[in-house]
Every structure is written in C-alpha cells, then in structure tokens.
C-alpha positions in Angstrom: 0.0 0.0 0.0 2.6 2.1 0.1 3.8 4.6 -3.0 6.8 3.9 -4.1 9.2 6.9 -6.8 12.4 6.2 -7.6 15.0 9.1 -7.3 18.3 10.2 -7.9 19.9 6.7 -9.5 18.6 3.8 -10.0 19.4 0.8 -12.1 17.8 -2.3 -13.9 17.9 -4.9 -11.3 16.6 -2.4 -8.4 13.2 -1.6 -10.5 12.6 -4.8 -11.5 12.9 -5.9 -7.3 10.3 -2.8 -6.3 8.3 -4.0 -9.5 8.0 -7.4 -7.7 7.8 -6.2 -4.4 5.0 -3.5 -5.1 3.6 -5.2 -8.6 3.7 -2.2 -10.1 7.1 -0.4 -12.0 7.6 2.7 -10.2 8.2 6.2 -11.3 12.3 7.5 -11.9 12.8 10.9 -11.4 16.6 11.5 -12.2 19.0 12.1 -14.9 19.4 10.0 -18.2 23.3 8.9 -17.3 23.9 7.9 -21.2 22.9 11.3 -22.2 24.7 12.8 -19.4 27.9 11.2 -19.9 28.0 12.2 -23.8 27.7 16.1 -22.2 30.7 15.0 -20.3 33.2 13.5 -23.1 32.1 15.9 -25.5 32.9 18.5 -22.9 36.3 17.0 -22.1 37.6 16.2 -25.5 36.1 20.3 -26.5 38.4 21.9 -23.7 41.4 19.5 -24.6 41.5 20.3 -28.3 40.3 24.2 -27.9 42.2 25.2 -24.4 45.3 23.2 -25.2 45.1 22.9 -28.7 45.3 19.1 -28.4 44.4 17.0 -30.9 45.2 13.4 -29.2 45.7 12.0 -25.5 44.5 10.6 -22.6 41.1 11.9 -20.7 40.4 10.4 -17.0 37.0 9.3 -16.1 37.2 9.2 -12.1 34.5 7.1 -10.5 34.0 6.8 -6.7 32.5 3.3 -6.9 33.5 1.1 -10.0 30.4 -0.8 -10.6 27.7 1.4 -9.6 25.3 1.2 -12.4 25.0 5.4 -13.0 28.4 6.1 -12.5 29.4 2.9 -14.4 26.8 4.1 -17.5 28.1 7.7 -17.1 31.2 6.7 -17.7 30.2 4.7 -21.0 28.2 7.8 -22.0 31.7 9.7 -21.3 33.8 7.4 -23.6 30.9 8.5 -26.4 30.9 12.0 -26.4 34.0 11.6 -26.6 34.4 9.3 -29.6 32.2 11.9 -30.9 34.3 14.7 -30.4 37.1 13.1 -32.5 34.7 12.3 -35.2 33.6 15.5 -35.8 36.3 17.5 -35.3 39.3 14.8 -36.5 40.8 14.2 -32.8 42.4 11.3 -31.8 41.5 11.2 -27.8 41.0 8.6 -25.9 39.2 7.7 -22.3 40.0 5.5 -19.7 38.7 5.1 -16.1 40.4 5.4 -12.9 38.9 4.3 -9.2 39.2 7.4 -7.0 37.5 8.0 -3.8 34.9 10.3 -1.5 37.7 10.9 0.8 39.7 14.1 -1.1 43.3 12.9 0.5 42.7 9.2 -0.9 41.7 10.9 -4.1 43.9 13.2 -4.5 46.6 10.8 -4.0 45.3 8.5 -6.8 45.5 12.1 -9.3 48.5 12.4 -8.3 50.4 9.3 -8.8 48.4 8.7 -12.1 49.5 12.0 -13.4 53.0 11.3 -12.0 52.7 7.9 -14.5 51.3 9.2 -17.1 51.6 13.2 -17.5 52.8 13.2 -20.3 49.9 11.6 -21.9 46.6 12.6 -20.0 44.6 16.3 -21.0 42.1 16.0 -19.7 39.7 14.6 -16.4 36.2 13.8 -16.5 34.9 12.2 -13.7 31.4 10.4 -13.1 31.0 12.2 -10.2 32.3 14.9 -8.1 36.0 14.3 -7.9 36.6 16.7 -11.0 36.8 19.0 -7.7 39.3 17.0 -6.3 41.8 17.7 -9.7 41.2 21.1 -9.4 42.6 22.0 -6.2 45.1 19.4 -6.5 46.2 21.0 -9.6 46.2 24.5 -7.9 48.7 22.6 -5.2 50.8 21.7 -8.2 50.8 24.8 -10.0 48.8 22.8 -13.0 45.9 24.7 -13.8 45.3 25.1 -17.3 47.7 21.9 -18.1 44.2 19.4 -18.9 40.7 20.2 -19.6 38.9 19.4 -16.3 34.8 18.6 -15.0 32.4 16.0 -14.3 29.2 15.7 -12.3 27.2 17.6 -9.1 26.6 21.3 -8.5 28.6 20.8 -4.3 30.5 23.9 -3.3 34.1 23.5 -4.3 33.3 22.0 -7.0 31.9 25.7 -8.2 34.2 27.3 -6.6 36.7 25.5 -8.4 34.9 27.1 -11.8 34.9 30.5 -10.4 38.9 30.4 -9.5 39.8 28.5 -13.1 40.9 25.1 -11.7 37.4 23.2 -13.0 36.4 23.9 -16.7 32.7 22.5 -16.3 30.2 20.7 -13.9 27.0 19.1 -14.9 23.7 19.0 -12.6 20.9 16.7 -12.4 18.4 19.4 -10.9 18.7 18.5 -7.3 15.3 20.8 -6.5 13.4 18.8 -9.4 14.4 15.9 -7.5 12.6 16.2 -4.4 10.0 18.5 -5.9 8.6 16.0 -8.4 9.6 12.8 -6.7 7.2 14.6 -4.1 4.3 14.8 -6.3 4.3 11.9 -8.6 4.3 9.9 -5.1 1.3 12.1 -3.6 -0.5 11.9 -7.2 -0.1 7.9 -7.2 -1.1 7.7 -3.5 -4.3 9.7 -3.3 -5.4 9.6 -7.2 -4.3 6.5 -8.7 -2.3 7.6 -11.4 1.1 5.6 -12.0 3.5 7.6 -11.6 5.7 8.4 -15.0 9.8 8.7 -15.4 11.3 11.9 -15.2 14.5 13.0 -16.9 15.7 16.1 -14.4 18.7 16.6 -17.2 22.4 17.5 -17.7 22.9 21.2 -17.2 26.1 22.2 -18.4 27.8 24.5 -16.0 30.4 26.7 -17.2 32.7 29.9 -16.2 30.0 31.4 -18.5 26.8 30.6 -16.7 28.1 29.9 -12.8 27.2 33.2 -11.3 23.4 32.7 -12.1 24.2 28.9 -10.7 25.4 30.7 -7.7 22.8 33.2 -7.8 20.0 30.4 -7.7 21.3 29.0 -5.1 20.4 31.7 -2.3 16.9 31.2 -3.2 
C-alpha cells in the first residue's frame, strides 16, 4: 500500500525488485546517465583540443564506486561523447577510467600518482561524479591549472568554486530541487489519485565559467 518513486539513480535490477515487491514499476525521477555522460566526453575532449590545442591523448573518467550502475553508464556515455568529439572535429583522444574516492586525500593521492605515470599523456579529467573538484585543487597545489581540460558531475560547493577560480572547466547538474519537488508529487499523485506515476528526466545542465554566477545566484533562493 505504500507509493513507491524512484530518485536520484537507479538501475535495472533495483526496479525490477520494487516492480515485484509492489507489482507495479515505479516512477524514476533522475537524470538520463547515457545522455549525461556524452555532455561530459564531448565536454572533455572540446576543452582538450580548444584550451590546449590538443588533438590526441589521454582523458580520466574518475569514479568513486566502480560498478555502480550510474556512474558505471556515465562513464560509458563519457567514452561516447567523446568518440564523438574526435569524429567531428578529426581528434584522436582517448578515455579511460580510474577508481578514485569520497575521501579528497585518498583521491587526490590517486590524481596524483596517475599523473606522475602518465603526464605526459593525460589532457584532460572527466569524472562520473564529483571528484573533477578534487583535480582542481590538486592542480592549484601543483601549479597545474590550465595543463588538462577538467569537469564531471554535481553542483557541491568546491566544486563551483573550483569554476569560479579557473581550476574546474565545467560541472553538470541533475536538478537536485526537481528531484525532491517532483519525486514529491508523482508519489502524492499515485497515492491519493491512482495515477502511476511516469519517469522523469531532471537533465544534464552544463555548468560553465559562463553561466556559474546565475548557478550561484540560484542557489540563495
């Protein structure tokens, strides 16, 4: 009897056990991570090729926990965007993902030792999640902003700060607010009128230098 919307991530396997559980499929209110992750690659191999004037190289997908089906799916929608990058603009980039962590010393350790490695070669990090922050104040430690393109996922605080001082090119949100607001109401809607509730895609919003003072601005609402 209870109402049950799916928010934020989900995955096959976890629908299909509240679809048995409740014998009905529930609602997704959340981003479309293919979709998302092509914003990302496309993003990545863009800044590499028009910041550094790159054409081929090494970009980092980051992901805080390999085998999580979103960040796992961003990452394949990463490795697209960018394959379309190179295809339309005659680039030769490449992606390749690296297990990093929540905890920023354990992360930036990781950064560090697989730039030490591989410097010479990587130009860019796009993580699946939050850690793009992580790369930017690591690289303000090293003096290597501006060296790689750098973004990924999540509107948290240093990660815009890190767009405001220069060390993170680009973020992408999944409209947090839509999240709870119309999780909210498809729940109350099934509940009390009886109509299923439908998937939502809350979308990739590119975040840029250009854009993050009205991000910033929104957020004192």
């Amino acid at each position: 009897g209870i109402s049950v919307v799916v928010f934020t991530s989900t995955d096959p396997e976890g629908m299909k056990a509240v679809e048995q559980a409740t014998g009905v499929r529930p609602g997704y209110v959340g981003q479309e991570f293919i979709g998302a992750g092509r914003v990302n690659g496309f993003q990545a191999a863009k800044f590499a090729h028009q910041k550094l004037g790159k054409t081929e190289g090494k970009i980092i997908m980051q992901n805080i926990q390999p085998g999580h089906f979103a960040l796992e799916t961003r990452a394949k929608g990463t490795q697209m965007g960018v394959e379309e990058y190179n295809q339309a603009n005659g680039t030769k980039f490449t992606a390749e993902q690296m297990a990093s962590s929540t905890n920023e010393a354990e992360a930036i350790g990781k950064i560090d030792a697989k730039w030490s490695a591989e410097g010479d070669r990587i130009v860019g990090w796009a993580s699946t999640d939050f850690t793009h922050g992580f790369v930017g104040k690591w690289a303000k430690q090293k003096g290597l902003v501006g060296k790689f393109s750098v973004g990924g996922f999540d509107l948290v605080d240093f990660v815009l700060d890190g767009i405001v001082d220069g060390s993170v090119d680009w973020t992408i949100g999944q409209n947090p607010y839509a999240q709870g607001w119309i999780t909210s109401a498809l729940a109350y809607m099934q509940d009390y009128y009886k109509y299923p509730a439908f998937d939502y895609d809350t979308g990739a919003e590119l975040v840029t230098k250009e854009n993050i003072n009205a991000v910033l601005e929104r957020r004192k609402v």
